[in-house]
N, C-alpha and C positions, 0 to 999 in steps of 0.2 A: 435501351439501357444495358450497359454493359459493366459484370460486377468482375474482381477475381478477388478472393479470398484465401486465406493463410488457415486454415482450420486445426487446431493444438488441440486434441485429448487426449490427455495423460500424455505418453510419449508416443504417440499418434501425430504427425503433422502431413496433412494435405496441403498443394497449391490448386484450388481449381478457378479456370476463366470463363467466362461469358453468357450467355443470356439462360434464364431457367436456373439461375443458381438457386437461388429460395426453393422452390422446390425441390434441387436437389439434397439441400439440406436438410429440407424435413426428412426425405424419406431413407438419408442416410446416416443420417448423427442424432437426429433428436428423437423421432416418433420410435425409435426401438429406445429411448432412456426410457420413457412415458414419467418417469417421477417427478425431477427437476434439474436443472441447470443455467450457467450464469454463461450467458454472451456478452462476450466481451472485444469491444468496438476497436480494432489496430489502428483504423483511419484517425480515429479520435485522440487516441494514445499519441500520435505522430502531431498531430495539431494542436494539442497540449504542451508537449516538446517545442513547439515551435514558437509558441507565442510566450514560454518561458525564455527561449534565446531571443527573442524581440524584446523583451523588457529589463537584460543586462547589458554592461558596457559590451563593446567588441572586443572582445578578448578574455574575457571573463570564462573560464571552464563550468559543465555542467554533470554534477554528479548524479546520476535519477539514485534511489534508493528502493531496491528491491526488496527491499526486510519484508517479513511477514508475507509471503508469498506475493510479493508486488504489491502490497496494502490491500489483498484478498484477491488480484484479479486475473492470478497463477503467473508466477515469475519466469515460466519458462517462455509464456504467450510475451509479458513482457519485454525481455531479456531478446529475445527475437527479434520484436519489433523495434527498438530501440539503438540496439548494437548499430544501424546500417546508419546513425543518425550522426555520427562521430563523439559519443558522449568520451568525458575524457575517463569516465570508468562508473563501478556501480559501486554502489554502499551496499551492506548488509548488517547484520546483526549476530549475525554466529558463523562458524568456517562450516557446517551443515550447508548455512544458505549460501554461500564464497563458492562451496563444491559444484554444489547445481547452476552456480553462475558459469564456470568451468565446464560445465558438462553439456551448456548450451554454445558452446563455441568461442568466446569471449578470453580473448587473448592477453587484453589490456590488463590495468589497475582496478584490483577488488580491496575492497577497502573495509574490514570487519568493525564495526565501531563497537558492540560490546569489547570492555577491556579483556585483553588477552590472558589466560592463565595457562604457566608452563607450560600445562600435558598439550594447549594447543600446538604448541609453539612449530613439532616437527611435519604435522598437517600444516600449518598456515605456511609455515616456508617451502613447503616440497611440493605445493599448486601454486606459487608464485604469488602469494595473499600476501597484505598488507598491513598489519593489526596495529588499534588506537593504543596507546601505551597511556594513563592516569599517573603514573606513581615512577619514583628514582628506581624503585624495586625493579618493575618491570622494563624500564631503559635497559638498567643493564643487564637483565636477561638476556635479552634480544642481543645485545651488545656483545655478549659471553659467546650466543649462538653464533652470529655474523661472523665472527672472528675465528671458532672454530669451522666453519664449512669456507673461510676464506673469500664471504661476498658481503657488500655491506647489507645491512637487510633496512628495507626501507618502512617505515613507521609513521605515524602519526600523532601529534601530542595534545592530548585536550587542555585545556585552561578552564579551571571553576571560573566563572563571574556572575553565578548567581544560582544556579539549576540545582547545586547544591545535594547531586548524583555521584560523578567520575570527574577525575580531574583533577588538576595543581591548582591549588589556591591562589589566585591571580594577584593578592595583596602580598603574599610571600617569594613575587617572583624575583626580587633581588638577592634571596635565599639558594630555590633552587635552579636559578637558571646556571650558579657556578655548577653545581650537580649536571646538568644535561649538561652542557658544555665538558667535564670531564667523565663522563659516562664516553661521549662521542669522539671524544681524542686519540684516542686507540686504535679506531676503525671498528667496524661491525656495522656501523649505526650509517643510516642515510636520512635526517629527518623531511619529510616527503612533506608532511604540511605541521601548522599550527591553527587550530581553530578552537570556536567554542560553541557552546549550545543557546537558545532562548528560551527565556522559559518563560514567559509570556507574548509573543511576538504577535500574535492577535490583537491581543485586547490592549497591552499597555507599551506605546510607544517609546515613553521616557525609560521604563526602564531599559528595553531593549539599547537604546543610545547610550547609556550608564554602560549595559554592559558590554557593548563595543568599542568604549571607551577605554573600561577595564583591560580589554584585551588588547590593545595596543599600547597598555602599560607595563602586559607582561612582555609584549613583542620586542619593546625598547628594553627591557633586561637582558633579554632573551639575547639580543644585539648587542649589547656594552658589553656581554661575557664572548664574545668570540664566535655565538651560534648561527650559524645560518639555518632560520625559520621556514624556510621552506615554502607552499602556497598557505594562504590566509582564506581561511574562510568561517561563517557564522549564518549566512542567513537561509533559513526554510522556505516553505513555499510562501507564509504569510510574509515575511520580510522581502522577499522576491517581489513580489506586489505591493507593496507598503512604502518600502521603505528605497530609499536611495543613499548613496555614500558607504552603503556596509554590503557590499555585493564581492568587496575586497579581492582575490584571486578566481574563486571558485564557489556555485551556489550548490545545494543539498536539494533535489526538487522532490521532492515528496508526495503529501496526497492531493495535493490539486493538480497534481499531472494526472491522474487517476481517477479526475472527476468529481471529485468531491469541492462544496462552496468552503472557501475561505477569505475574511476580508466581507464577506456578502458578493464578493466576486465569482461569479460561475463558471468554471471551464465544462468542456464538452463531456458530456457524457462516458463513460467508458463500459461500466457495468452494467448490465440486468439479470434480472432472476426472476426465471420464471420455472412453473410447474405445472402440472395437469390437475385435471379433475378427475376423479379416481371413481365417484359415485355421485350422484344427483338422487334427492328423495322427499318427497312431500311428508309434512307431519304435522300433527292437528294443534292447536292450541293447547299449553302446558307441555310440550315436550322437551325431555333435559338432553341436556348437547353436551358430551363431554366429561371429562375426569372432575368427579367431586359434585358433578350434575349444577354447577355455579350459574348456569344460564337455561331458563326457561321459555319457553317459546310464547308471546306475550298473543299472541294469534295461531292460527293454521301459517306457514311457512314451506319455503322449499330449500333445504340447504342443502350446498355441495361439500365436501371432503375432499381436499387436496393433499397431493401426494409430498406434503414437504411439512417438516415441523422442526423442533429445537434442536434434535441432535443435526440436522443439515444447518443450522445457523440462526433459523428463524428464529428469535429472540421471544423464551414466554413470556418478556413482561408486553407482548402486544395481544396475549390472550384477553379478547372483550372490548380490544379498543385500538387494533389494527383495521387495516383494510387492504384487498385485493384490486384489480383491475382484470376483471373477463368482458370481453369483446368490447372493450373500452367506456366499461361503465363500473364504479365501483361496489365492492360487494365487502359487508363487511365482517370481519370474525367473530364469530359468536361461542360463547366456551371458553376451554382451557386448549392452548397451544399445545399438543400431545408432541412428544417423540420424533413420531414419522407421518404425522399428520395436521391438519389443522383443518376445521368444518367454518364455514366462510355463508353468509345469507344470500341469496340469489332469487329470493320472494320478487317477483316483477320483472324479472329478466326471462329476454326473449329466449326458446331452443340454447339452452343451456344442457351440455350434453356432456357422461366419462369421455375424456380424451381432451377434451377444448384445453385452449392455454389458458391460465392465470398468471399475472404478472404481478410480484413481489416487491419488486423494485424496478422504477424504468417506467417509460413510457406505453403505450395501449392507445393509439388511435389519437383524442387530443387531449386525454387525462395521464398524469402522472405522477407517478410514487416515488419521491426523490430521495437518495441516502437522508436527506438531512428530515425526511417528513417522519422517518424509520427512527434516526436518533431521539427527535424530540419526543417523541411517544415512548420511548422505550429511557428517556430521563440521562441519555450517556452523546457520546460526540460521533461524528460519524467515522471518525478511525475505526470504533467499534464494531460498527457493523460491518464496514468494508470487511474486515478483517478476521470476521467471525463466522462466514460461510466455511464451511466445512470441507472438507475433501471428498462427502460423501458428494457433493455437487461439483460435473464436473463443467470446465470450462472450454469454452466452445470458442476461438476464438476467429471472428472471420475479418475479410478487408477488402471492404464494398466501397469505392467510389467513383457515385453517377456521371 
């Protein structure tokens, strides 16, 4: 078996090739963290990628969306891995996360979708960013700008049809489409797309086709005032999967590129999180585990203490009602979710030893702790938790295929 891997920590990137890589990996990245960190899978990333281009027309552009640090699983691992895939650019959320797309090599179209405010304006133009415009206000900002540095600046226009967030009211677009249209007359302005948001693209079909609808209602004002619209696009990753006829110029691929089930459809894995065991200790029946002493030991027991707790991500509403994976057997949390810690029961497990791995999320042999087993216990979606690992956990990212 022959691996090579891309390994991303921090601003650390290794290429290394060939046999005995697992071991070198322990004994160069992970066993000096000892506390914890998230491996994250490039091959998978890439085969997600792909099976999103397998389920659009031919021609159809694919925007990934790196906001929130790649939906937890470090943008720059992403950003990497992705660029070589010909995406037609990346999404973000703020010119913060536009920069570090820049700073990974990415030459193309970065596209900020939080709406733009002034003070951004001389940052998002001066890295070659793209910012969504909501409002006539902000057109002709941009429009003022473009015109004074003499280039047109290229934009993005949202349309409300339902999300009820950012955006032009899609029922007033016979209103302001004359508005864009003479905002754009002058020059400054290149409108680069026209799209919208779903806001329920899971669970309710019909609305989403209402609001697809909507949006080529605005499209056709948008048109009868002189504007050229530019690409069209609206659908996420559930609509990506879902749905057919709204794939329109360009899709938004999201966190099912990143592993997470959407639809009940599963893509590949991308994340894990895993940590060490920090201390192993026998203790007799009645013993209190943890902040506020919530959990008593109903027998003699052996718990372990693991090096990873809420301020790395762990979520305390799994305090008493999580569970782990050491040497592929689960073990489960007992207590309050501390800090920098969390004690986990290991009564009945074999040579359980400080140092051994626990897996948090991800697989352990042929047991597995899935983002979405992590949501449902913790009562929130698995955006959440993707995206709620910490920085104090760093990401490891390698590219293994057998």
């Amino acid at each position: 078996m022959i691996w090579t891997f891309r390994i991303v920590v921090g601003n650390l990137l290794l290429l290394v090739h060939g046999p005995g890589i697992l071991s070198a990996l322990k004994d160069l990245l992970i066993e000096p963290m000892r506390r914890a960190w998230m491996e994250v899978d490039s091959r998978a990333l890439r085969a997600n990628y792909a099976a999103i281009t397998q389920r659009i027309p031919t021609g159809c552009a694919v925007l990934p969306m790196v906001k929130a640090d790649a939906y937890g699983v470090g943008a720059s691992l992403a950003i990497r891995t992705l660029r070589g895939l010909n995406p037609w650019g990346f999404g973000v959320a703020t010119v913060e996360e536009g920069l570090e797309v820049r700073a990974n090599g990415w030459e193309g179209p970065v596209v900020v979708f939080t709406p733009m405010i002034p003070a951004d304006l001389p940052e998002i133009f001066d890295h070659g960013m793209e910012p969504v415009v909501c409002g006539i206000a902000a057109l002709r900002e941009c429009a003022t700008a473009g015109r004074s540095r003499r280039a047109a600046v290229p934009v993005h226009l949202e349309v409300d049809t339902g999300m009820g967030r950012f955006g032009l009211e899609w029922s007033k677009a016979g209103q302001w489409s004359r508005e864009v249209a003479a905002a754009a007359e002058d020059g400054g302005l290149a409108l680069r797309s026209t799209f919208t948001h779903f806001h329920s693209a899971e669970t309710d079909r019909t609305a989403s086709l209402e609001q697809w609808r909507r949006l080529q209602t605005a499209l056709d004002a948008l048109r009868e005032a002189g504007v050229q619209t530019g690409m069209v696009h609206a659908a996420n990753s559930a609509a990506i999967l879902e749905y057919s006829g709204v794939d329109g110029d360009m899709v938004r691929a999201g966190v099912w590129l990143y592993g997470a089930e959407v639809c009940g459809q599963r893509s590949e894995v991308v994340a894990s999180v895993r940590t060490r065991v920090l201390d192993v200790r026998d203790v007799s029946r009645g013993a209190t585990v943890s902040y506020g002493a919530t959990y008593r030991t109903p027998a003699a027991a052996r718990l372990a203490t693991l090096g990873i707790g809420y301020a790395d991500g762990l979520p305390r509403t799994l305090s008493g009602c999580g569970r782990v994976l050491i040497k592929g057997r689960s073990a489960p949390i007992r207590g309050v979710v501390s800090m920098d810690s969390t004690v986990v029961d290991v009564t009945g497990h074999e040579n359980v030893v400080p140092g051994d791995v626990a897996t948090v999320m991800g697989r352990d042999g042929n047991e597995e702790i899935a983002v979405e087993e992590l949501a449902t216990a913790c009562g929130t979606i698995s955006y959440e938790i993707l995206t709620g690992w910490s920085n104090r956990v760093p990401r490891i990212g390698y590219d293994g295929d057998a």
